[in-house]
C-alpha positions in Angstrom: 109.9 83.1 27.1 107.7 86.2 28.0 106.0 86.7 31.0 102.8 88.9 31.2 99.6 89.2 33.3 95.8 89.8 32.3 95.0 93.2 34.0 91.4 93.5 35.5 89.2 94.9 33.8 85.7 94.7 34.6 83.2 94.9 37.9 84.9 92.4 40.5 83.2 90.6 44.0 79.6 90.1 45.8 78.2 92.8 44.8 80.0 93.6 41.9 82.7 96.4 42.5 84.2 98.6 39.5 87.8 98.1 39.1 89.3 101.2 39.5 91.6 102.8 36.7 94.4 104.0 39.4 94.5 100.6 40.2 94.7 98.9 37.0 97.5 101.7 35.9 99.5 100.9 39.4 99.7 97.2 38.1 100.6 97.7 35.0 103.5 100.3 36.8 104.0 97.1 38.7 104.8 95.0 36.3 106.7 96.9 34.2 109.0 97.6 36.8 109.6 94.1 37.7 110.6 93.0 34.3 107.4 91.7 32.8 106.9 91.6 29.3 102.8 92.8 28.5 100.0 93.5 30.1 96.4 92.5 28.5 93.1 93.2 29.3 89.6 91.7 27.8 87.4 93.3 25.9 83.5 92.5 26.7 80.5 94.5 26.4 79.5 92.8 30.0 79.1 89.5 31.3 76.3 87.3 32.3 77.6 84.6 34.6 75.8 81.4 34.0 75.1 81.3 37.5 72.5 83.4 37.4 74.7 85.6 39.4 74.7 89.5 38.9 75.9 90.9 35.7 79.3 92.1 35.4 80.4 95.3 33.6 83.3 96.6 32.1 85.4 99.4 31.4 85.7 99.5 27.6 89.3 98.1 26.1 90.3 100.5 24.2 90.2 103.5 26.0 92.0 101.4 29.0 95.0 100.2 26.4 95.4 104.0 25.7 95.8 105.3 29.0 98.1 102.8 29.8 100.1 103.1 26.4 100.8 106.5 28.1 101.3 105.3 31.4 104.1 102.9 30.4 107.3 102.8 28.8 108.3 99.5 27.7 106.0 96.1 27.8 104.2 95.0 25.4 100.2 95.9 25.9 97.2 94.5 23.7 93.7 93.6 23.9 93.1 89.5 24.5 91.5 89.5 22.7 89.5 91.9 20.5 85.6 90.8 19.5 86.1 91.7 16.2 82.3 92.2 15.5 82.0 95.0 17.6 84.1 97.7 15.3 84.5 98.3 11.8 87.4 96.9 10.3 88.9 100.3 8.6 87.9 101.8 11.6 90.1 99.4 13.5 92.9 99.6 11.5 93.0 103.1 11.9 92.6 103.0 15.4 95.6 100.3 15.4 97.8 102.7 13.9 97.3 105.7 16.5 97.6 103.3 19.4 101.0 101.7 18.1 102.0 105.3 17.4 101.4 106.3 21.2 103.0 103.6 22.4 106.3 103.8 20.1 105.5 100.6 18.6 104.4 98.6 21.4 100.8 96.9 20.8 100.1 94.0 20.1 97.0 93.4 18.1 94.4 90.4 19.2 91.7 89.2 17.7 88.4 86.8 18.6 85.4 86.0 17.0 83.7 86.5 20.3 82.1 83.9 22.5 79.6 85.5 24.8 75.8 85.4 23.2 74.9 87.9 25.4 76.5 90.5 24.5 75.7 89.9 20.7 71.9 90.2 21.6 71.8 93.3 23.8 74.1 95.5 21.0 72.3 94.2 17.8 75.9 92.3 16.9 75.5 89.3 14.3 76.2 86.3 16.4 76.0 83.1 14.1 78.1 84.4 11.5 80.6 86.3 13.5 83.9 83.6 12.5 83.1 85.0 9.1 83.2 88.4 10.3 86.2 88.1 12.0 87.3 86.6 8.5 86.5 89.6 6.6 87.4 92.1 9.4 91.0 90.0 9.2 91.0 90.5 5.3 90.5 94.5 5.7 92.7 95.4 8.6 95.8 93.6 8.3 96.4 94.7 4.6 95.9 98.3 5.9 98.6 97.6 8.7 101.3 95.9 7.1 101.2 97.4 3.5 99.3 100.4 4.1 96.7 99.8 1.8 94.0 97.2 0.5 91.1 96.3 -1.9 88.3 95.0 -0.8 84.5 94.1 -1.9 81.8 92.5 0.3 79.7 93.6 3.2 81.5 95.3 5.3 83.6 97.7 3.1 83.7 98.2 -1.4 86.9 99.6 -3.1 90.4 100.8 -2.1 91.7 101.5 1.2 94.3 104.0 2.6 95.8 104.3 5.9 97.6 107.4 6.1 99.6 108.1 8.5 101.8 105.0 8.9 102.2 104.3 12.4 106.1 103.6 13.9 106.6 99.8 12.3 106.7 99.4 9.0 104.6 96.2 9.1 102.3 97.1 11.6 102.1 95.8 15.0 101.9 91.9 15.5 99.0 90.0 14.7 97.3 87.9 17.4 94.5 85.3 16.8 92.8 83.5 19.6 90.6 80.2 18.8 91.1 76.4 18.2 88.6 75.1 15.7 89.3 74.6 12.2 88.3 77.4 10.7 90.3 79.7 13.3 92.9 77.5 12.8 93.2 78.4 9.1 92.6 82.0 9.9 95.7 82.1 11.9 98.0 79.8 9.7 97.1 82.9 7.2 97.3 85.8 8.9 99.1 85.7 12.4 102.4 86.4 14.2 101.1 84.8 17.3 98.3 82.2 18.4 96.9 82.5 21.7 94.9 79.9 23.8 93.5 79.9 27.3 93.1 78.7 29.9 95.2 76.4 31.7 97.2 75.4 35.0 99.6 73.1 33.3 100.0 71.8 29.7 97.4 69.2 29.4 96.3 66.9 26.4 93.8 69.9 25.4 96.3 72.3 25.1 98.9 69.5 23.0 96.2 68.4 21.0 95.3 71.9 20.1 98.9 73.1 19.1 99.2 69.7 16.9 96.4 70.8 15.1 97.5 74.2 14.8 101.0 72.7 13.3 99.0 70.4 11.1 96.9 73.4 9.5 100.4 75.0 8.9 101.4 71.9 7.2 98.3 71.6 5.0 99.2 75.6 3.9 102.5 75.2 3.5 103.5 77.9 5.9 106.5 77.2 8.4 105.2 76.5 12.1 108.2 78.6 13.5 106.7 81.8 12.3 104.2 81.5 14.4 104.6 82.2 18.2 102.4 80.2 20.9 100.9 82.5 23.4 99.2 80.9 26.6 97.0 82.1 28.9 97.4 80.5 32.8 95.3 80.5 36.0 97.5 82.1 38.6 95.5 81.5 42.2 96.8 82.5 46.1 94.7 79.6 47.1 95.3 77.6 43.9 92.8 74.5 43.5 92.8 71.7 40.8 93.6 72.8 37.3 94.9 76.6 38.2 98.7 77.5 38.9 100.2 78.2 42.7 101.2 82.0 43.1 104.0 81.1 45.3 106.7 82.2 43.8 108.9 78.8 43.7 106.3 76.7 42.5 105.0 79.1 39.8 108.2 79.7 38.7 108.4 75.6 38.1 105.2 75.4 36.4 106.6 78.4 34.2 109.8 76.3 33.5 107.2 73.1 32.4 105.5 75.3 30.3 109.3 76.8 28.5 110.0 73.1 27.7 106.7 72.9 25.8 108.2 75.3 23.4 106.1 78.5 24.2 106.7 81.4 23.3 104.8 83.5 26.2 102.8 82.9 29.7 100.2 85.1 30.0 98.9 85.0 34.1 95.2 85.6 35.0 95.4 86.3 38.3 92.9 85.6 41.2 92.6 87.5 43.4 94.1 90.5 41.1 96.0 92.7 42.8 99.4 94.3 43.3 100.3 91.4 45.6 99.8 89.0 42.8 101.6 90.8 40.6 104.8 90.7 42.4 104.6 87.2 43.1 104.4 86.7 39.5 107.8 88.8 39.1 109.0 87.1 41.8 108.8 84.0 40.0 110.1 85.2 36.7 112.9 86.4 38.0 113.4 83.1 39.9 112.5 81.4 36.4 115.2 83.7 34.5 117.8 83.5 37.2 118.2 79.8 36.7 121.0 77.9 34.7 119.6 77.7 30.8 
């Protein structure tokens, strides 16, 4: 099973505090070192708490993933998960391409519909049709990755597509889809490596009655269930409370072991607070986790 942490991203305490790139890039170091697997971060225009609490910023994804593509050698790094209606689809898949190439074949490519009203209104982004965006973004971008090419009519591209030059994989890096209603759920059955669903302490009748359905869509298309890896996202707290993970190390590394007999394929930890600290209690318990008798 992988392990990997959700890197901060955005403004952080009361008043909201930018998250410094040093800091960020000293995690992912962190990580890296210790064994993890991949790093993530989120990608939002901002966020308005519903609190009524001040609006949080954020750094913007891509340029973060790029720098740290650079920064690192070897864990996996990806957005979790990319809004798909805020970038052009050939666009994207071009941009794809050059990040896999600087990171010698290391991204991993989520996508989202997007959740967060908000930010739809304030950029001019379609919100009430964006699963059928993501649809046709999904239609555009992962033709161009894995075959190099597509054809495509409809409203958000007309004709052939190229994408020259071919990053490091042949097929592209994986394909990552985040959601859990029906209509996601066919998206991925048609078009994933991985499925990704958040968020959680332990496995919980949400999260089984969400993977069923995911292995019933694969049964309805005919596509085997095992070519799909299950990626889930965890609450990893120093002071954890009902419904979020423990960080200390023992403990986390039995709630990792509950969620390996669930059959995943990777933890992903959102850690609170975020910090270097956290981190390495997180290796801590992987290497606790990996040390153990299989």
């Amino acid at each position: 099973m992988r392990i990997g942490i959700g890197l901060p991203i955005g403004e952080r305490g009361d008043p909201p505090r930018p998250t410094r790139y040093a800091d960020m890039r000293a995690m992912a170091l962190a990580a890296e070192a210790g064994g993890l697997d991949a790093i993530y971060v989120a990608d939002h225009l901002f966020f308005e708490p519903p609190d009524g609490s001040p609006t949080r910023g954020l750094w913007e994804s891509w340029t973060i993933l790029s720098a740290l593509a650079e920064a690192t050698d070897r864990v996996e790094l990806g957005p979790l998960v990319l809004c798909a209606p805020f970038r052009n689809p050939g666009l994207l898949a071009w941009m794809a391409t050059a990040l896999d190439e600087v990171s010698d074949g290391r991204l991993v490519l989520g996508f989202g519909a997007g959740w967060h009203k908000p930010e739809f209104r304030a950029f001019g982004f379609e919100f009430e049709r964006r699963a059928s965006y993501l649809a046709d973004t999904l239609e555009i971008v992962v033709p161009l990755l894995r075959d190099g090419e597509v054809e495509y009519s409809g409203r958000l591209a007309s004709g052939n597509g190229r994408l020259r030059p071919r990053g490091p994989r042949a097929q592209g890096p994986p394909i990552l889809i985040a959601g859990f209603k029906p209509r996601m759920m066919e998206l991925v059955v048609r078009w994933a490596d991985r499925w990704n669903t958040v968020w959680y302490g332990l496995p919980d009748d949400a999260f089984q009655r969400d993977r069923d359905n995911l292995w019933a869509a694969c049964a309805r298309a005919g596509r085997d269930r095992a070519e799909i890896g299950i990626s889930a996202g965890v609450e990893v707290h120093a002071n954890a409370t009902a419904g979020k993970l423990s960080a200390e190390p023992t403990a986390l590394a039995d709630a990792f072991n509950t969620w390996a007999a669930e059959g995943i394929d990777e933890i992903i930890c959102r850690l609170e607070p975020a910090n270097l600290d956290m981190v390495e209690r997180v290796v801590r318990a992987a290497e606790l986790l990996r040390g153990r008798p299989q």
